[in-house]
N, C-alpha and C positions, 0 to 999 in steps of 0.2 A: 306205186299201185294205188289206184283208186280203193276207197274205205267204202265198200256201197251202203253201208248204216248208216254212214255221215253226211256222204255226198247228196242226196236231199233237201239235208237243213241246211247245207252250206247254199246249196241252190236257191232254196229257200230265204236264205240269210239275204243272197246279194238279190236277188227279186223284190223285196222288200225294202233294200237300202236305196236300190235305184229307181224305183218307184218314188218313194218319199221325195228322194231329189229335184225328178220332174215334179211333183208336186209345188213342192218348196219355189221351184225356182218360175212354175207357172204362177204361183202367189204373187212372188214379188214382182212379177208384170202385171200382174192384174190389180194386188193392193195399196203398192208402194207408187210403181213409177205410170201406172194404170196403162188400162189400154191405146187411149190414145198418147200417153207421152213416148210408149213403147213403140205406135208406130212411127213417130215425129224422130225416135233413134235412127230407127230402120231406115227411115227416110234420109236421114244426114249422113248415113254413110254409104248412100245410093241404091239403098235395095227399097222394092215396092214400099211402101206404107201397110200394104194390106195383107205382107206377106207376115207380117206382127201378130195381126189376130189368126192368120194359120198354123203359127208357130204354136201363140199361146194353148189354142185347143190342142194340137198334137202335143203339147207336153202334156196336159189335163190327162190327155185321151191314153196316154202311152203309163204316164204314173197309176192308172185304174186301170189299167189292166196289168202291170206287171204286181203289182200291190195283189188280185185279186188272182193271179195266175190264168187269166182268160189270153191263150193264143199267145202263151208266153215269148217264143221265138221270133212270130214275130210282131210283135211291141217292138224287142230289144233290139232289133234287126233294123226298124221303119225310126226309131228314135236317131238311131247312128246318125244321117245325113243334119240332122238338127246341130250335134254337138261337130262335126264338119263345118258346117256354116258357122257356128261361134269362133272356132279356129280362123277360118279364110278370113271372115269378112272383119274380125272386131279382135281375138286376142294374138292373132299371129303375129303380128308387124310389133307385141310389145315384147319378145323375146318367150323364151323358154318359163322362166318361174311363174306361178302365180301373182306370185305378191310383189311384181316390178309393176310399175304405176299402167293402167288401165289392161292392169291381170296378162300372164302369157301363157300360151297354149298347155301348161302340161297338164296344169286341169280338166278343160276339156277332152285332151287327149287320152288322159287314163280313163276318162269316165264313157270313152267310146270303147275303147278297149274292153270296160266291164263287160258295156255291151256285147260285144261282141261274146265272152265268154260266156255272157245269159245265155245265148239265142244255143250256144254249144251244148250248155248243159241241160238244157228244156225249164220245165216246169218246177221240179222239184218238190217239198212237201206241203202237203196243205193246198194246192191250188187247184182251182174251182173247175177250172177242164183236167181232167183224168189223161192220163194215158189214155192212148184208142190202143185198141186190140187190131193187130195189120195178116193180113195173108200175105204171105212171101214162099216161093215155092212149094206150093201145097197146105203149108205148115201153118195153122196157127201161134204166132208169137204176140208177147206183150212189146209194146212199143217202150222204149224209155229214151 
């Protein structure tokens, strides 16, 4: 049974952690390995160049709005395909663990999973779009 006191800040909780992430990890293409070495990656393992700086602002874009709870479902929803392409194109072929030499999928893969359970759980507490209030059969109801 869902705890509806809790189930909020828990929403709350992982809106927040995966937020950061994208953050974090749009950083380090932008600060560490910058943008253009990030596309010169992209490039070496045959994907556009330019699809580098798409990616980096969809993490930007996707970490500020899950952080700030704006159109929470879907960030977590539009983020998914990004942590897909890290799977296909860069850590699948190094196996399953992380920590096998040039990282394997399970990272990514859980951390599309979270997403997925974001986009389930909505908003959660504290964030900046509210519930809407919906008509469904007459009836005014609150959306959650």
């Amino acid at each position: 049974m869902i705890d509806s006191r809790t189930a909020p800040y828990a929403a709350l909780l992982l809106r927040l952690t995966l937020g950061g992430l994208f953050l974090a990890h749009a950083s380090l293409k932008l600060f560490v390995f910058t943008p253009a070495g990030t596309a010169k990656f992209f490039g070496s393992i045959g994907l556009p160049e330019e699809l580098a700086y798409i990616v980096i602002t969809a993490e930007i874009l996707a970490g500020v709005a899950l952080i700030l709870g704006l159109y929470t479902r879907w960030a977590a929803l539009a983020a998914v395909p990004i942590l897909l392409g890290a799977i296909f194109t860069v850590h699948g072929a190094a196996g399953f663990f992380f920590n096998n030499p040039h990282g394997g999928w399970e990272y990514p893969a859980f951390w599309a999973v979270a997403l997925i359970v974001q986009a389930l759980l909505g908003d959660g507490a504290f964030a900046l779009r509210a519930p809407r209030a919906n008509v469904a059969d007459g009836a005014l109801r609150s959306a959650h």
